[in-house]
Each structure stands twice: as structure tokens, then as C-alpha cells.
N, C-alpha and C positions, 0 to 999 in steps of 0.2 A: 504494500500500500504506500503509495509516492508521498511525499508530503512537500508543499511545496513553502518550503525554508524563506524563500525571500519574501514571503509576505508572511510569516509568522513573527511571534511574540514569545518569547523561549523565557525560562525563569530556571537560573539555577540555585536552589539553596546550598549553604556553603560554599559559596560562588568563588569567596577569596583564598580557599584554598589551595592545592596544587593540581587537582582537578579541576574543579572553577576556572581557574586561570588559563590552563589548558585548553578548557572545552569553551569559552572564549574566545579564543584565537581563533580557533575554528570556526565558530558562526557567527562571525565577524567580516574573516578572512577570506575565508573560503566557502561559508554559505550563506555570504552575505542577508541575514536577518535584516529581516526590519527593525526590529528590538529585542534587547537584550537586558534582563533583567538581572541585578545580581544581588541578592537574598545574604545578609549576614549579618555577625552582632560585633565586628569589631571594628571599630572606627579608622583605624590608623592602617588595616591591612585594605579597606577601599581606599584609600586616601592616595596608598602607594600604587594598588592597582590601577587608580585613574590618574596617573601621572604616567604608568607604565603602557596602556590604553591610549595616551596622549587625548584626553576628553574627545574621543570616540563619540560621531553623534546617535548612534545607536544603542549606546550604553547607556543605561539608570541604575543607581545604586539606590537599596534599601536598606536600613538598618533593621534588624530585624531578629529576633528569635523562633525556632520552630514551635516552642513552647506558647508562641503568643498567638492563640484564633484570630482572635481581630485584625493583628498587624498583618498575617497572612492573608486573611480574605480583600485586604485593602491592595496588597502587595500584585495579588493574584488576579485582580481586576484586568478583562482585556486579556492575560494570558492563554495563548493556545498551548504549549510543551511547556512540561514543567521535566528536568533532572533535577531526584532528590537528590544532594550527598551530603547533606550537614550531618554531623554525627559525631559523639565522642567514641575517637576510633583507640586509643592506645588501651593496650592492656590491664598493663598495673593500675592506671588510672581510674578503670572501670571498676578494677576489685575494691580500690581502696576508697572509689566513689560510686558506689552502685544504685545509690537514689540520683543522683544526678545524670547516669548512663542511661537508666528508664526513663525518665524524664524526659532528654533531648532524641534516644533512639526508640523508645517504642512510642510515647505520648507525644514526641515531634511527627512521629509516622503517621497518627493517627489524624493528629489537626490538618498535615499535610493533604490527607485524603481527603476529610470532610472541608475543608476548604475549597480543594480542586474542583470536587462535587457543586459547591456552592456558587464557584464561581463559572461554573461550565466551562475548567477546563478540556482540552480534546484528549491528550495522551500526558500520562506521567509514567514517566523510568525512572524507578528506584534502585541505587547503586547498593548490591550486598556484599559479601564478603566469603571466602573459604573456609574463615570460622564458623558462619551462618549450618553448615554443615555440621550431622553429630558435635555441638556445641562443645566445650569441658570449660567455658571461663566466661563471666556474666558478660563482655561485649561481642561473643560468639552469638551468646543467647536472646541477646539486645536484638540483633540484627535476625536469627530468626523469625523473633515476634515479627520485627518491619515486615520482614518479607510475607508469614503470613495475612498479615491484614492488606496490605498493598493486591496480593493473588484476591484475597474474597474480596477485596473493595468492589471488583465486578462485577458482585452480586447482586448491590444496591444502586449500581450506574440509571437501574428502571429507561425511561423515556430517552436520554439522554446519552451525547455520543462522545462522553466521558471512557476511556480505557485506559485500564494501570496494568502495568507490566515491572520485571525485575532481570539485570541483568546482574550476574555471581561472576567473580574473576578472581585471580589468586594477587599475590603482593606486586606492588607498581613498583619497578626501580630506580632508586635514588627519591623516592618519596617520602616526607617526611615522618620519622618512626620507621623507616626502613634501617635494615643491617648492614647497606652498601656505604651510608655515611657513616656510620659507625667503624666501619671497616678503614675508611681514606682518614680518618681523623688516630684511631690507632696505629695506624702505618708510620706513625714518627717513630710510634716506640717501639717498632720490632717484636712486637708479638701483637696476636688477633686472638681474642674471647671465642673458642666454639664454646658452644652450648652440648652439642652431642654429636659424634664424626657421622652417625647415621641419619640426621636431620637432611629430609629435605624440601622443597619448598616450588609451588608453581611460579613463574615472575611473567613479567607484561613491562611493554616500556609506556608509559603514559600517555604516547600518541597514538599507541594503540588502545587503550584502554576508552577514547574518546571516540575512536572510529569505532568501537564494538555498539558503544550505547548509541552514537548516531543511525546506526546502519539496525538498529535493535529498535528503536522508535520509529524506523520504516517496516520493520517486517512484524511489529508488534500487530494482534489482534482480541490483545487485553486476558491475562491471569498466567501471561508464559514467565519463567523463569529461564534466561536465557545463559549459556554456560559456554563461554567459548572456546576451541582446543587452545591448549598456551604449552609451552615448554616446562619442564621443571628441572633444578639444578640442585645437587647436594651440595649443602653447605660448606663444606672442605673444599671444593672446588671452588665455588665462588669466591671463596678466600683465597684462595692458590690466583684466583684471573686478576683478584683488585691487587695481591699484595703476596708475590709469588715469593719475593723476601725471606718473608717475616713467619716467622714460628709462631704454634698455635697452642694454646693453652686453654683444653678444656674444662668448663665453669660448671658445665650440669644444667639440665632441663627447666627455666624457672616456670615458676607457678601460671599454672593457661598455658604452656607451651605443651603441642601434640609434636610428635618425631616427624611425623607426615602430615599434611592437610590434604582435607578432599574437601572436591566439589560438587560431586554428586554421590551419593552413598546407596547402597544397597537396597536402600526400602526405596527411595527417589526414582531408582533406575526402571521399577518396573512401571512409570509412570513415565520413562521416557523418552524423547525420539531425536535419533541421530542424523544429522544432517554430514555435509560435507566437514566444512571446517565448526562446528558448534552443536551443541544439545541444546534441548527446549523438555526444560522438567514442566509437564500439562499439570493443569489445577487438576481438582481431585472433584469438583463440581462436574454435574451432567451437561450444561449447555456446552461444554467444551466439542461435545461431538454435532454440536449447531454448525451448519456452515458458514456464519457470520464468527465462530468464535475459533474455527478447528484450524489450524498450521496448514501451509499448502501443500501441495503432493509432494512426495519425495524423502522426509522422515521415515528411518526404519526404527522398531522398536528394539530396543536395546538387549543382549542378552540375559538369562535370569542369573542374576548374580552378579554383573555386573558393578563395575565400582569405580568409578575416576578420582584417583587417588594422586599423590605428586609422589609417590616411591615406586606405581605399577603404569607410570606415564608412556607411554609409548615414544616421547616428541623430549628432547634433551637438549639443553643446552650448552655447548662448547665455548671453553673460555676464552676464546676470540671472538663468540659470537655475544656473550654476555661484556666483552668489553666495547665492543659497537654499540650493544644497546645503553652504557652507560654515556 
């Protein structure tokens, strides 16, 4: 389903972050938007971004919280795409602040939808996570919640030609809260932090990660979870490509870390359908086999048992190829 960008009204929450900024560029640049909204609560990271933007006139800044109904439906006014991606994404921070993770990632998710709904937005892509998958650490399980309610939001769409979708990716590189900065800033001192030599991990570089959810808001037709194939790298190696140097001294597993992430898991899989380069996990609602609601021809259903993991990945990346992508 086309969408045609240059006369749309796009709204990203969390706009000033490093996806924000990103996915900016691009429907600015390159899909020339009519307007572009940018959704966030920090003052001083718009300030830079619209010095950075050089006052773009296609650009409007919002201050804003996901937490605030009002300031959203105000925000949302006019908007046809909305990308969610505001959300308290770090770990530790979620454990040691778990009211405030609910808060901005499931109760931000939810005004998000009843807002969108209110204001007749047309399509919302909500950005998940590979923790969203078998969770073990409350911002894994944050972002499940989102993504269930984002899939049933299409329940309550009624009359209206409102559709939510969700795309799942594994970690962006060099993003911040990533282990590749981490990596270039230990690199003075000759040794690098693993965690565990069997760690590994799917990555995306962030210009891709923008081209998934664009190209995911065209083929969206409301409750898919979209899951694209991506590489995965063991941690040892990733360390060996940023800082072939330097010795490595293992720290041990901390708390919410899995050895592996997945992104579609076993019970997911028998709901679904493999396309060329991506999956689409189908809701678990009936209208899904409606043909206003059902994926177009060509999805094959995935084997039983089946598991997209980043330790049984088929697609690897090589530490020339992970140093291009940084």
C-alpha cells in the first residue's frame, strides 16, 4: 500500500533521539514530507537539533511527554504517520526505575494509541525491541506490553482508517547505550569488558533501521509485527573488529542480560510468515484472515519449532563488514 510521503504529516515521538534524528533526515531529504513533527520532553536536544536541521521549513518541534493525553492529542492534530520511539530504553535504569519505565513505555503506548485514534491518525509504527521477546528484565517486558496493545489497538480502529503496526529489530550500532562506544572509549586502556565469550547479539546500522520502519509503514495493513532478517555477531569478535589490540577481560553476565536474544521465539513462530528478507508475527485476532487485514501473497509459514535467535542466525557478520557498518 503506497503512501504518498510528500503530502503527508509524519510525527515522531522521541524525535531527538538517534533514531529521531535519523529518520529525519530521511523524510526531509529524501521523502520530502510536507511536515514533520518532532514529539519530545527535552528542550536543549530540539534546540540542537534545529540548529542541526538548519530551521528546516518543514520541521515543528513539540515539547512534549508521552505520558501527557492532552499535549499528544494537541501534538497529533493534522497528523497522518505517526513512529512511536520514545521510551526508557536502558536496562539498569529500568530495574532501578520500574515505575517510571511503565509509565513512559506501556502508559506512553497506550495514550499514544488513544490519541492516534482521536485524532484520526492513518498509520502508527511502533518501534520494539529483541528484548520484547521471552522478556527476563522489566524494559524487555515494558516493551512487550507496547507491542501488545499497539497489535489489539486494531480492534477498536471501528469506522475508521486508523492502522497500528510494530516493527522488532535487534541493537543499532554505535547507538547510544550501545557496547561499540563502550568498546572505542576502553580502547585507551588496553583491555575491553566481555560480559561472557558466548554472548551474542543481532546489530543493524541505523540507516537501516529507518529504511525497515519506512518501507514497514508501506506494507503495513494494521496488527503485523514486522521482524527483519539482520546479521548477528559474537561479542568476542566485535571486540576483536573495534579493538583487535587490546585484551579482554571477562566481567560476567549482568543482571537482564540473556547470552542470546531472539526475535521471534517458538510460540511466535507458529503465528508466522516468512517472507524474503523479513517475518510478519500475524495478530492472534480473527479479522487477520479478512482480506483488508491478511499480508499479500507470498509469506510461507514458518516451521514448527522454529526460533530466530542471534546464536542459530543463519546471516553473520564479518569484522570488516561490522567495521563499515560503524
Amino acid at each position: 500500500m503506497d503512501v504518498d510521503w510528500s503530502n503527508s504529516c509524519v510525527m515522531v515521538t522521541g524525535g531527538t533521539g538517534s533514531f529521531g534524528r535519523a529518520m529525519t533526515r530521511f523524510l526531509l531529504q529524501e521523502y520530502n514530507c510536507r511536515r514533520v513533527v518532532i514529539f519530545s520532553r527535552d528542550e536543549l536536544k530540539q534546540l540542537n537539533m534545529r540548529e542541526e536541521f538548519g530551521d528546516h521549513p518543514a520541521l515543528r518541534f513539540f515539547i512534549g511527554d508521552v505520558r501527557d493525553m492532552e499535549r499528544l492529542r494537541l501534538a497529533l492534530r493534522g497528523v497522518d504517520i505517526v513512529f512511536h520511539a520514545a521510551a526508557l530504553k536502558q536496562v539498569p535504569v529500568a530495574e532501578y526505575n520500574p515505575f517510571e519505565a511503565i509509565l513512559t513505555n506501556i502508559v506512553g503506548a497506550a495514550n499514544v494509541i488513544r490519541a492516534s485514534l482521536d485524532c484520526g491518525v492513518k498509520r502508527i509504527v511502533a518501534l520494539s525491541s529483541d528484548k520484547a521477546a521471552n522478556p527476563i528484565n522489566l524494559y524487555g517486558a515494558t516493551k512487550l506490553c507496547a507491542d501488545k496493545l499497539f497489535v489489539a489497538a486494531n480492534s477498536y480502529v471501528g469506522e475508521l482508517k486508523t492502522r497500528f503496526a510494530v516493527v522488532r529489530y535487534g541493537n543499532v550500532v554505535g547507538s547510544r547505550g550501545s557496547v561499540i562506544p563502550l568498546f572505542k572509549e576502553k580502547r585507551k586502556t588496553g583491555v575491553l569488558p566481555i560480559t561472557d565469550q558466548r554472548m551474542t547479539r543481532f546489530w543493524v546500522t541505523l540507516d537501516q533501521a529507518v529504511r525497515f520502519c519506512l518501507r514497514f509503514a508501506e506494507l503495513m495493513r494494521g496488527g503485523e509485527i514486522f521482524v527483519p532478517k539482520i546479521p548477528s555477531m559474537r561479542i568476542v569478535d566485535l571486540a576483536r573488529a573495534v579493538a583487535p589490540e587490546c585484551k579482554h577481560e571477562i566481567i560476567g553476565i549482568r543482571p537482564g542480560e540473556k547470552l542470546h536474544e531472539i526475535l521471534i521465539s517458538e510460540d511466535d513462530a507458529r503465528m508466522t510468515l516468512e517472507y524474503e528478507d523479513y517475518f510478519v508475527i500475524q495478530p492472534h485476532y480473527h479479522m487477520w484472515a479478512d482480506l483488508e487485514y491478511g499480508q499479500p501473497d507470498g509469506g510461507q509459514p514458518c516451521r514448527d519449532g522454529f526460533r530466530y535467535s542471534s546464536d542459530t542466525n543463519t546471516q553473520w557478520l564479518s569484522a570488516e563488514e561490522l567495521r563499515a557498518m560503524v
